[in-house]
Kinemage of the C-alpha trace (Angstrom):
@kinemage 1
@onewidth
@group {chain A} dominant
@subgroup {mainchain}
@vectorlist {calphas} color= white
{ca unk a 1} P 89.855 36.639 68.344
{ca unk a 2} L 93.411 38.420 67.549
{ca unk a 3} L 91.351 40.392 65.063
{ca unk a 4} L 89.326 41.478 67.418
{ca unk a 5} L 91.483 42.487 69.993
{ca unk a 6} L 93.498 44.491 67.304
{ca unk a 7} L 90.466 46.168 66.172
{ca unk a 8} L 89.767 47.024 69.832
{ca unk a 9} L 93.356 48.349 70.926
{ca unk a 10} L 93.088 50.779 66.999
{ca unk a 11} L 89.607 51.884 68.608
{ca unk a 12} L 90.398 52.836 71.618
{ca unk a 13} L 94.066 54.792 70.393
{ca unk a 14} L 91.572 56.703 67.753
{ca unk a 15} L 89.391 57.701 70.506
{ca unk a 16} L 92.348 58.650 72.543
{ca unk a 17} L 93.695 60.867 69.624
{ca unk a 18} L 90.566 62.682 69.244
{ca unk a 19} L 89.946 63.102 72.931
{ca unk a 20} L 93.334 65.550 73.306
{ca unk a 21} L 92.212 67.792 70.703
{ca unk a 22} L 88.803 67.821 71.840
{ca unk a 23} L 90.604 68.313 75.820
{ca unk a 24} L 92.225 71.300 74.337
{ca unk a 25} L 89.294 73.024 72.151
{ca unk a 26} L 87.594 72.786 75.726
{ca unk a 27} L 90.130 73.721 77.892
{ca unk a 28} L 90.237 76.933 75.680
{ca unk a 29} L 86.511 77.796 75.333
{ca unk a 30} L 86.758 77.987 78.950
{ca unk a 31} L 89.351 80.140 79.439
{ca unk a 32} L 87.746 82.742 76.654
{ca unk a 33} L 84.651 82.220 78.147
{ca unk a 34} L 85.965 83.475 81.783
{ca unk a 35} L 87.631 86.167 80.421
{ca unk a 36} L 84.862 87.535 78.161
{ca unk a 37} L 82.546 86.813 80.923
{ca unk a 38} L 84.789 89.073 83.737
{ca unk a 39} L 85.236 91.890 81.021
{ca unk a 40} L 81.588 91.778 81.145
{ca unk a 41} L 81.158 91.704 85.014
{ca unk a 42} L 83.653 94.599 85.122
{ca unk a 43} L 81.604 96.724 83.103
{ca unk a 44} L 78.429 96.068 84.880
{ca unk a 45} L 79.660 97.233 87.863
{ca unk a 46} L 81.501 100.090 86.648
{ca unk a 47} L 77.978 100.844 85.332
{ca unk a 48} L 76.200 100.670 88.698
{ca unk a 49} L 78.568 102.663 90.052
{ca unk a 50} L 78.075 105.436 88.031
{ca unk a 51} L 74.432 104.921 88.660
{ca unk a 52} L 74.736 105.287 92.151
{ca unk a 53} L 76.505 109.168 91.374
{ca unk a 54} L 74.521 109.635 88.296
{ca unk a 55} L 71.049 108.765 89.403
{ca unk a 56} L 68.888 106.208 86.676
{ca unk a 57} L 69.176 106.644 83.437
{ca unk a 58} L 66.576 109.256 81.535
{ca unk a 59} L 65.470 110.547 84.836
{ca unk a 60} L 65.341 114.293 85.797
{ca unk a 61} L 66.733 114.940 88.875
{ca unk a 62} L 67.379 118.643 89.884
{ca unk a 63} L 69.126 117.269 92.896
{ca unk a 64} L 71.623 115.168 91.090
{ca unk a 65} L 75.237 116.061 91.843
{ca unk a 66} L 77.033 113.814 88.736
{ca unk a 67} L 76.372 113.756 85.238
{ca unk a 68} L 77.464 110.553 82.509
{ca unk a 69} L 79.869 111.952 79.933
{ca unk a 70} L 80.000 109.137 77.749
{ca unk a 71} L 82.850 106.778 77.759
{ca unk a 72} L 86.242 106.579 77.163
{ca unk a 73} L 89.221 103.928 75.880
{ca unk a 74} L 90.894 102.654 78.517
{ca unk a 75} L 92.575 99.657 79.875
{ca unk a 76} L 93.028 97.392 82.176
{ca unk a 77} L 95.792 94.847 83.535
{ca unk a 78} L 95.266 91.316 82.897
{ca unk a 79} L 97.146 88.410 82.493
{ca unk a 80} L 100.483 90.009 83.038
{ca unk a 81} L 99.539 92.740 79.796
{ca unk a 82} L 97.188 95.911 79.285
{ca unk a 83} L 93.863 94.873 77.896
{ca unk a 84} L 91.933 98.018 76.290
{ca unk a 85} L 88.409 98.807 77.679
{ca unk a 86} L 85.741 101.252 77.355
{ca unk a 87} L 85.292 103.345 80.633
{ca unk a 88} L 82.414 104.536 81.852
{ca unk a 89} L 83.300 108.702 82.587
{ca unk a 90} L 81.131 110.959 85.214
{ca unk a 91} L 81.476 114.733 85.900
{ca unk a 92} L 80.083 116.613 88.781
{ca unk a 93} L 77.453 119.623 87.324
{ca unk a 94} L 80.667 121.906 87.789
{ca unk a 95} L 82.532 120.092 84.977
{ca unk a 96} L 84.950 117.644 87.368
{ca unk a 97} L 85.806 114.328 86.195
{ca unk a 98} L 84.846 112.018 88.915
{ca unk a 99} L 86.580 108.593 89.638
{ca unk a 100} L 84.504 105.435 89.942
{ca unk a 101} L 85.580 103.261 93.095
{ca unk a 102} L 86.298 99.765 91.425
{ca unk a 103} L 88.020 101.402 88.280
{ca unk a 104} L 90.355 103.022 90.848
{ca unk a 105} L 91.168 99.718 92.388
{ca unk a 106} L 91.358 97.831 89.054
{ca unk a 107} L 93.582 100.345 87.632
{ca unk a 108} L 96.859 100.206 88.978
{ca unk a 109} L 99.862 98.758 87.139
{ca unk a 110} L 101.097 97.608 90.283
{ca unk a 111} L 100.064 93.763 89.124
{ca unk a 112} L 101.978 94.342 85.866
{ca unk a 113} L 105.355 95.233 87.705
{ca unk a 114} L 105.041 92.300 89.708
{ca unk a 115} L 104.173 90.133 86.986
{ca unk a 116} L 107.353 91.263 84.571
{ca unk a 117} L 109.489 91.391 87.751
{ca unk a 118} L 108.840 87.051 88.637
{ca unk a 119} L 109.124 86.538 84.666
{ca unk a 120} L 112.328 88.275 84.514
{ca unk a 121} L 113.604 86.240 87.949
{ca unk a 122} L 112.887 82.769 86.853
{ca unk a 123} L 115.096 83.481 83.711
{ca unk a 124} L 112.089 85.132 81.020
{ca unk a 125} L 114.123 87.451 79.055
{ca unk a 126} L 112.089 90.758 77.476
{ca unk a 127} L 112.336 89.332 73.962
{ca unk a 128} L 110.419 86.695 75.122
{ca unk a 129} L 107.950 88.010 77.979
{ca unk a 130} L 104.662 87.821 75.501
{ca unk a 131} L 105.421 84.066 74.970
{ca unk a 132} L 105.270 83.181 78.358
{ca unk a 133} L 101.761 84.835 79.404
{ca unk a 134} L 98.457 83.115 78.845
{ca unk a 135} L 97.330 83.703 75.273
{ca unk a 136} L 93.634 85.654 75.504
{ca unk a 137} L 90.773 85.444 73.137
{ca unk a 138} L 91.622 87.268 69.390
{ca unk a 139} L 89.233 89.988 70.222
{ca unk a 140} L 90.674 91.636 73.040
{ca unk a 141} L 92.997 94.572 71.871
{ca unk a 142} L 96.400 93.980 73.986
{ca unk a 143} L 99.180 96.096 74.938
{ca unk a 144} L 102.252 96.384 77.165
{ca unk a 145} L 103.984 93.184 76.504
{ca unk a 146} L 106.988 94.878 73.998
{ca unk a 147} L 110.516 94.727 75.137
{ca unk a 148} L 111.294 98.425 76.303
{ca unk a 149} L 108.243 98.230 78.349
{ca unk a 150} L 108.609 95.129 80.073
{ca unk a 151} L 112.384 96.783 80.931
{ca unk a 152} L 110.590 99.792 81.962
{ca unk a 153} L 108.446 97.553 84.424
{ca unk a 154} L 111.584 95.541 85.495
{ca unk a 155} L 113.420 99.019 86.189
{ca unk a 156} L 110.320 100.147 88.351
{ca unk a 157} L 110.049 97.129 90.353
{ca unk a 158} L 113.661 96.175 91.214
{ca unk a 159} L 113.617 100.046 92.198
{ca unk a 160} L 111.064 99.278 94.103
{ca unk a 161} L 112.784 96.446 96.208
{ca unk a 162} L 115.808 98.134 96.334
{ca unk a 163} L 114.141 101.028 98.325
{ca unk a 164} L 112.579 98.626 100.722
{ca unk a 165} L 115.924 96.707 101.397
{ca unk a 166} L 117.615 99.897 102.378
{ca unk a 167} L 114.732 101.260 104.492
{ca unk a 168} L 114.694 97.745 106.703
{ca unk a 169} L 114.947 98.836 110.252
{ca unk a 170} L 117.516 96.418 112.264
{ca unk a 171} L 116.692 97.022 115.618
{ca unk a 172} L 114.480 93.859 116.514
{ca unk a 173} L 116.440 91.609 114.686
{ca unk a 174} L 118.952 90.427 117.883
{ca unk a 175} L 121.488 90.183 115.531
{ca unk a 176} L 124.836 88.470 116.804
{ca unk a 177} L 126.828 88.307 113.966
{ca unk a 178} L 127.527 90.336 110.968
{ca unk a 179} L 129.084 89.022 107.107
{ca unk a 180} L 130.767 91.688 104.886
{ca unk a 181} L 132.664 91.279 101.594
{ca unk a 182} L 132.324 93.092 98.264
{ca unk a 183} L 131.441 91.565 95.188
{ca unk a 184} L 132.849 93.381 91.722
{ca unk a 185} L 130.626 94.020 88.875
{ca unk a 186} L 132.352 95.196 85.681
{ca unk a 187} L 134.477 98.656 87.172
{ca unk a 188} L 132.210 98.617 90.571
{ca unk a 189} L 132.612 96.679 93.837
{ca unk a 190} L 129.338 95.980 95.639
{ca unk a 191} L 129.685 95.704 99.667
{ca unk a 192} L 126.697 93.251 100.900
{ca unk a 193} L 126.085 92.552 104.605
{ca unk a 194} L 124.284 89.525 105.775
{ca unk a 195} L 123.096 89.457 110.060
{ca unk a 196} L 122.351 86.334 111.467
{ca unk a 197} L 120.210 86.714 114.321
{ca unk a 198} L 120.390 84.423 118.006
{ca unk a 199} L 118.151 81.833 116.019
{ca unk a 200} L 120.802 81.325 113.300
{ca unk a 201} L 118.014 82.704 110.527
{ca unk a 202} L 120.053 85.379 107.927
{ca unk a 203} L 119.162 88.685 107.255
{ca unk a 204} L 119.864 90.989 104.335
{ca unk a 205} L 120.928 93.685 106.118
{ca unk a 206} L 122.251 96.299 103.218
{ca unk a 207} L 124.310 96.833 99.937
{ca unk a 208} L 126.808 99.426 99.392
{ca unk a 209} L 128.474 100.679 96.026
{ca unk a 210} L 131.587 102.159 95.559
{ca unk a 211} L 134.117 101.983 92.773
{ca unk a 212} L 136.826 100.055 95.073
{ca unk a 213} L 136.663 98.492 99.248
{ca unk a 214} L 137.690 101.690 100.269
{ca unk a 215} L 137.082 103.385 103.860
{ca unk a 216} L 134.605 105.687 102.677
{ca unk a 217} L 132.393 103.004 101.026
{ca unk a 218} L 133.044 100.500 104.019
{ca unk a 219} L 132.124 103.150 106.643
{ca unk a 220} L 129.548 104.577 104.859
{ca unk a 221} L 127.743 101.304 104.633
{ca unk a 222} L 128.149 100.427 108.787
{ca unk a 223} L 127.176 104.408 109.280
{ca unk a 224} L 123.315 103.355 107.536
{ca unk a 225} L 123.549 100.281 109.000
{ca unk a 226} L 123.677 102.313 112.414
{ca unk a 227} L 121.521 104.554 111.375
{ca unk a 228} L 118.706 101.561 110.944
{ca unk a 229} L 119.194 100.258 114.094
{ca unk a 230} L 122.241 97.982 113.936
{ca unk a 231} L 123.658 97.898 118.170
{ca unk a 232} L 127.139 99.229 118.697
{ca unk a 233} L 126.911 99.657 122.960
{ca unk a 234} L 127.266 95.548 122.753
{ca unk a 235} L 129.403 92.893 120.823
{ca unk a 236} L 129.182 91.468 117.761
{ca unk a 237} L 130.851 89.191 115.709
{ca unk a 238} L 132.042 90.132 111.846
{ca unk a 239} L 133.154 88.063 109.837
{ca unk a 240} L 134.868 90.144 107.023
{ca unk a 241} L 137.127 89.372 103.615
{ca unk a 242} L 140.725 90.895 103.139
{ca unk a 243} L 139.855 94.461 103.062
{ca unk a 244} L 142.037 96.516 105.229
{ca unk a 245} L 139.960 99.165 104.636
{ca unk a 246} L 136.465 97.458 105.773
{ca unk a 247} L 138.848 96.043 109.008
{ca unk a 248} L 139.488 100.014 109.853
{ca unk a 249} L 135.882 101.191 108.961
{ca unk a 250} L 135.066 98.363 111.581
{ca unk a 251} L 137.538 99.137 114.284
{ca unk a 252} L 136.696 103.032 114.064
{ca unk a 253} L 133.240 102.468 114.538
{ca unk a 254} L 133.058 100.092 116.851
{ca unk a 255} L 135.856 100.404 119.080
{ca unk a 256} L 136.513 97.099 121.005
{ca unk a 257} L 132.977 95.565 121.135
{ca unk a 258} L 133.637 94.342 118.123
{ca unk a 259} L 135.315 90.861 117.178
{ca unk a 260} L 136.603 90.567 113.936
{ca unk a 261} L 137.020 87.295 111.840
{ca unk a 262} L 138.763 87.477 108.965
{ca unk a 263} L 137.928 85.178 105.969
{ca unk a 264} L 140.057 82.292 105.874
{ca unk a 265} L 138.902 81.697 102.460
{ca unk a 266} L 140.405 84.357 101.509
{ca unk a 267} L 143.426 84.562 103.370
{ca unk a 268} L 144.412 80.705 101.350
{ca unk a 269} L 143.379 82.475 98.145
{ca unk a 270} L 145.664 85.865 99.091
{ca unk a 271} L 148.348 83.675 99.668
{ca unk a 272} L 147.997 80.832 97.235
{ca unk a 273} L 147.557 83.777 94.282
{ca unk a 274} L 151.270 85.190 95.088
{ca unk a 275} L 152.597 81.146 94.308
{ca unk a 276} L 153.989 79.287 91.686
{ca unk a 277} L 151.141 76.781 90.744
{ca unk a 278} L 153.683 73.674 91.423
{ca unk a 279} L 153.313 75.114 95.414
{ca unk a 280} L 149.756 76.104 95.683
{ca unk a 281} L 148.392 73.106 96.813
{ca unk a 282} L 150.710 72.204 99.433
{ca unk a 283} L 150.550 75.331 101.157
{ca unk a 284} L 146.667 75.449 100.838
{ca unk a 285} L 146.491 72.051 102.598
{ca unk a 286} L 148.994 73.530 105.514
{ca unk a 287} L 146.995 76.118 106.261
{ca unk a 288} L 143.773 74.114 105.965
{ca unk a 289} L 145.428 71.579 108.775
{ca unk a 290} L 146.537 74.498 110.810
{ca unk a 291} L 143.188 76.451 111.214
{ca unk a 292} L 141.842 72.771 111.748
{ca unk a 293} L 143.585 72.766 114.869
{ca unk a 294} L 141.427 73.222 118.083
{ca unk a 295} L 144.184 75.371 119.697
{ca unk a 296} L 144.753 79.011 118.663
{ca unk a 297} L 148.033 79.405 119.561
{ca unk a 298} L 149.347 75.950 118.013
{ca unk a 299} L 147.607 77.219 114.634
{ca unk a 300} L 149.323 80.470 115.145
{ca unk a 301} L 152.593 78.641 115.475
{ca unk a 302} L 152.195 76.276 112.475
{ca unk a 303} L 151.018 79.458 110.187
{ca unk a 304} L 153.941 81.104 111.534
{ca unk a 305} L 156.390 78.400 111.052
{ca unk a 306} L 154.752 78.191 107.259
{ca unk a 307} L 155.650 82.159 106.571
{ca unk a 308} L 159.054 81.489 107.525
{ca unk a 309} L 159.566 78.238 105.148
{ca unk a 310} L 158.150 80.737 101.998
{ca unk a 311} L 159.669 84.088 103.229
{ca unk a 312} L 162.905 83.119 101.181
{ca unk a 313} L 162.203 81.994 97.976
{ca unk a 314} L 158.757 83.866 97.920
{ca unk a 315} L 158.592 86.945 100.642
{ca unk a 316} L 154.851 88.303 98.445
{ca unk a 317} L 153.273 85.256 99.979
{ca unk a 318} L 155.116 85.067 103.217
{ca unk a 319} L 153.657 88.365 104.333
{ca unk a 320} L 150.416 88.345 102.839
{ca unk a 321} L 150.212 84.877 105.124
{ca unk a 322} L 151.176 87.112 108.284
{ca unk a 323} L 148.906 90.267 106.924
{ca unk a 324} L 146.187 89.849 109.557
{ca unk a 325} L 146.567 86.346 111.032
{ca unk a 326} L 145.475 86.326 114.138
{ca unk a 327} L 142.363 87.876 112.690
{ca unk a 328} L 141.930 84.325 111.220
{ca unk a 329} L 141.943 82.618 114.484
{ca unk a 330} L 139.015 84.918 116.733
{ca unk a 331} L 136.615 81.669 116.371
{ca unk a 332} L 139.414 78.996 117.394
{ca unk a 333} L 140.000 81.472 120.444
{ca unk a 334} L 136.676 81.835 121.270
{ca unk a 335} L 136.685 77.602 121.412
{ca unk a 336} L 133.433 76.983 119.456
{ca unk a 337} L 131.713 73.604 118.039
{ca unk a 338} L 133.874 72.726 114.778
{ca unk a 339} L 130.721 73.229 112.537
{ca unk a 340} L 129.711 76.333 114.020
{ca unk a 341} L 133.282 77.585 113.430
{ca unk a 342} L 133.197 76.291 109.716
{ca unk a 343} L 130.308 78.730 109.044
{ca unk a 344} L 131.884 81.674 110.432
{ca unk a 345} L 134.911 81.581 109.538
{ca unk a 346} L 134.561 82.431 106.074
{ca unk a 347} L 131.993 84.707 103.636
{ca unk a 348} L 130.831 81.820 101.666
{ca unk a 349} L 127.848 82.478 102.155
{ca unk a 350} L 127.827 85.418 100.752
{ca unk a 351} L 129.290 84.299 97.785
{ca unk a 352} L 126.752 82.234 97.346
{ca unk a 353} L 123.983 84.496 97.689
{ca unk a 354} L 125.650 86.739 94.925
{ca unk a 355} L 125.974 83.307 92.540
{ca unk a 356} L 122.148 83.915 93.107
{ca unk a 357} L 122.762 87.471 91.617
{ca unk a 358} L 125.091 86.335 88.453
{ca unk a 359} L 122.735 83.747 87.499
{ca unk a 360} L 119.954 86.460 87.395
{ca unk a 361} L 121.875 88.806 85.849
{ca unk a 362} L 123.560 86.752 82.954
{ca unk a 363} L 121.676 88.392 80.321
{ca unk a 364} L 123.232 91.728 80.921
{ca unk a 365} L 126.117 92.910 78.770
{ca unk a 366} L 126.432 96.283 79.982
{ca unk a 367} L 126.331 97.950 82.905
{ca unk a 368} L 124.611 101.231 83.002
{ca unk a 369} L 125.999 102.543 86.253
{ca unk a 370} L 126.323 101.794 89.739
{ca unk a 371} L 122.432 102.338 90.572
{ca unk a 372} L 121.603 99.738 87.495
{ca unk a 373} L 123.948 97.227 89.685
{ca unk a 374} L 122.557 97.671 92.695
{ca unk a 375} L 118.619 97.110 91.254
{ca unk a 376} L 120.156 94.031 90.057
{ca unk a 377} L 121.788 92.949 93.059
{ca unk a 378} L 118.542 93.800 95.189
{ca unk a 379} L 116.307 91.757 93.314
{ca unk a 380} L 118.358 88.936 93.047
{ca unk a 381} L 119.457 88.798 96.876
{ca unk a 382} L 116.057 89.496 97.744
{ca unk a 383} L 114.679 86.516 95.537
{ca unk a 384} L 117.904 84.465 97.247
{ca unk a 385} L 116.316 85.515 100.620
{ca unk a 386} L 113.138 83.614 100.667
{ca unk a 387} L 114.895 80.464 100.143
{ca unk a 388} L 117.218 81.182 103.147
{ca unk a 389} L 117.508 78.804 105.724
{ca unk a 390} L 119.217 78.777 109.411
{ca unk a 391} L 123.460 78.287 109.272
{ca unk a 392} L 124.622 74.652 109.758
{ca unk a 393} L 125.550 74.831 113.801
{ca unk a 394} L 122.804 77.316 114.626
{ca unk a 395} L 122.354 75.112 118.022
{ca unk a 396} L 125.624 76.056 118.840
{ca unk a 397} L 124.783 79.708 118.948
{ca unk a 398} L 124.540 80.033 122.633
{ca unk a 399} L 128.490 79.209 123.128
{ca unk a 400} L 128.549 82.490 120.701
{ca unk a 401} L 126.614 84.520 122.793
{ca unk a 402} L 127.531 83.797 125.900
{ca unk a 403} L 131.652 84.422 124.811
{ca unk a 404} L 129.759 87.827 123.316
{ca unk a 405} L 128.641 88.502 126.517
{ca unk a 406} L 132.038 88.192 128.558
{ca unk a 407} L 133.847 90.068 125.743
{ca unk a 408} L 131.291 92.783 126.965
{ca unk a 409} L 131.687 92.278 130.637
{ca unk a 410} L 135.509 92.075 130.288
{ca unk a 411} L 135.456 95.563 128.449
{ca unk a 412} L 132.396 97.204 131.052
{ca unk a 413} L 135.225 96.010 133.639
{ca unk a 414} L 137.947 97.488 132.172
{ca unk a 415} L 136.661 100.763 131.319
{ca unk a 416} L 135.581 100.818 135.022
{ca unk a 417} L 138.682 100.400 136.636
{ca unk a 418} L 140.255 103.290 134.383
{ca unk a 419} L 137.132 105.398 135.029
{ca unk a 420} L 138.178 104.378 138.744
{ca unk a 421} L 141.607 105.095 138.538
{ca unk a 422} L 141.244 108.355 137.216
């Protein structure tokens, strides 16, 4: 009986052994038969095609407006790679070449650019972009899988999607807040904005390049934002890093409408960075337990009191701590919910979309100029993007608007009265 069973249990592992080959062998047939088999639908109707110009075959026709002209090595995209094929060619009885309808449509590399651009975001490097495709049947003649011409794709595409980020009209977005910070790449700073809209969903709104935060780089960047629809006749809320000049670009643009929140992120880094390391993370907790506070004016105090404990023995970090406080504290005045606040108050999330961007762009080990960077950065925000979700408090957003809104009635009255008065 034990004999048996062994016998049994070495049966059925044999059989199991020689079914995955046999899987495998069929799995493949399959494939090389549906690939053969399109190849050869492909050319049928190419062939009909040029029927339907040509007239039938061996048939005088003084009528006939097309002649066949043999055919010619071509090639088609398939499987993420050029595949050559013979084309049927047609000229018109005055010696024109004549395009067939399907070959038209089957032509375009468009499918290849998309193809190399998703291998290249989910971490395919070049070298390696004909190991990751679908291996066709030995007798198809393959190109356009090397590594200078998957870059050349790559280059094409993220081209591509940088064009369309930059032409995205803003005007239906009901945006109500706006994130800006700059990002450095090797000797260039890239300025990103990020709109959240009255639903709390985020927006890519633009990049900017510029060899440093200055104000030509910061303005230039609200100017297009403008310029594709971005409101500046009512508030909004931006939430900005340390950059005095992106504060100015800000304030010249947008007068008093706009309400600026600086990055208290930041500000503990700014004034953390001019510490000895023995002090650092006291003075990071103070300031953590002072913008905690629910009360703008006690948090002003308590910073305050803080600048004058360090302006002694360290006066770099004392006024890098007043640089721009009350810019910290817009949110606490404007008494929203705590996690509402938590979002806003810093650029976070735009760091994190741009960890997005380093992970992409990990490979690289030189930087070929600013317009290089900023195909980068477009594909890999752009590829952050459809995994965006709305910001933690987003049901809060009403408090936002609604403080928006008197900020905007307070100015419309103000402006009145001096209108008025003169």
């Amino acid at each position: 009986m034990r004999k048996s069973a062994r016998r049994s249990g070495r049966e059925q592992s044999s059989q199991g052994q020689l079914r995955l080959p046999l899987r495998e062998l069929v799995r493949e047939a399959l494939f090389d038969t549906v690939i053969v088999s399109g190849l050869g639908f492909v050319g049928e109707v190419l062939e009909e095609e040029r029927a339907v110009l040509c007239g039938p075959r061996y048939e005088r026709d003084p009528q006939r407006a097309a002649l066949r002209a043999g055919q010619v090595r071509s090639s088609l995209s398939l499987g993420g790679r050029r595949v050559a094929v013979e084309r049927p060619r047609v000229r018109s009885v005055a010696g024109h070449e004549l395009s067939l309808p399907s070959w038209r449509a089957w032509s375009g590399r468009d499918p290849l650019e998309q193809r190399a651009m998703e291998q290249m975001l989910v971490g395919v490097s070049t070298r390696r972009y004909a190991r990751s495709l679908e291996p066709l049947p030995g007798e198809l003649k393959v190109h356009g899988i090397g590594k200078s011409v998957v870059s050349d794709r790559f280059v094409v595409g993220t081209a591509g999607r940088l064009a369309a980020l930059m032409q995205r009209r803003l005007g239906g977005l009901q945006l109500i807040a706006v994130m800006i910070d700059g990002v450095h790449f090797a000797e260039h700073v890239v300025l990103a904005a990020i709109g959240i809209d009255v639903g709390g969903a985020k927006h890519v709104l633009g990049l900017r390049e510029g060899a440093t935060e200055n104000a030509a780089a910061c303005k230039a960047l609200l100017a297009d934002l403008i310029e594709r629809g971005l409101p500046t006749e009512r508030g909004l809320l931006f939430v900005i890093d340390g950059a005095k000049a992106l504060h100015k670009a800000i304030s010249d643009i947008f007068g008093e409408r706009a309400l600026i929140q600086r990055c208290r992120e930041h500000k503990k880094r700014n004034v953390t960075d001019a510490l000895p390391e023995r002090l650092r993370s006291s003075v990071r907790s103070a300031m953590s337990q002072a913008y905690a506070t629910r009360d703008a004016k006690r948090a002003a105090r308590l910073l305050e009191n803080l600048a004058r404990r360090l302006e002694a023995g360290h006066p770099g970090a004392a006024a890098s701590l007043r640089e721009g406080l009350q810019d910290t504290l817009t949110l606490t005045r404007l008494d929203l919910p705590e996690a509402l606040e938590r979002v806003l108050s810093s650029t976070n999330l735009i760091e994190n979309l741009f960890s997005r961007v380093r992970d992409l762009a990990h490979r690289v080990k030189r930087w070929q100029g600013g317009t290089m960077i900023l195909r980068w950065t477009a594909a890999g925000v752009l590829e952050a993007e459809r995994s965006f979700r709305r910001i933690a408090g987003y049901r809060a957003l009403p408090k936002l608007i609604a403080a928006l809104r008197a900020h905007d009635a307070a100015i419309d009255r103000r402006l009145e009265n001096a209108r008025r008065a003169a």
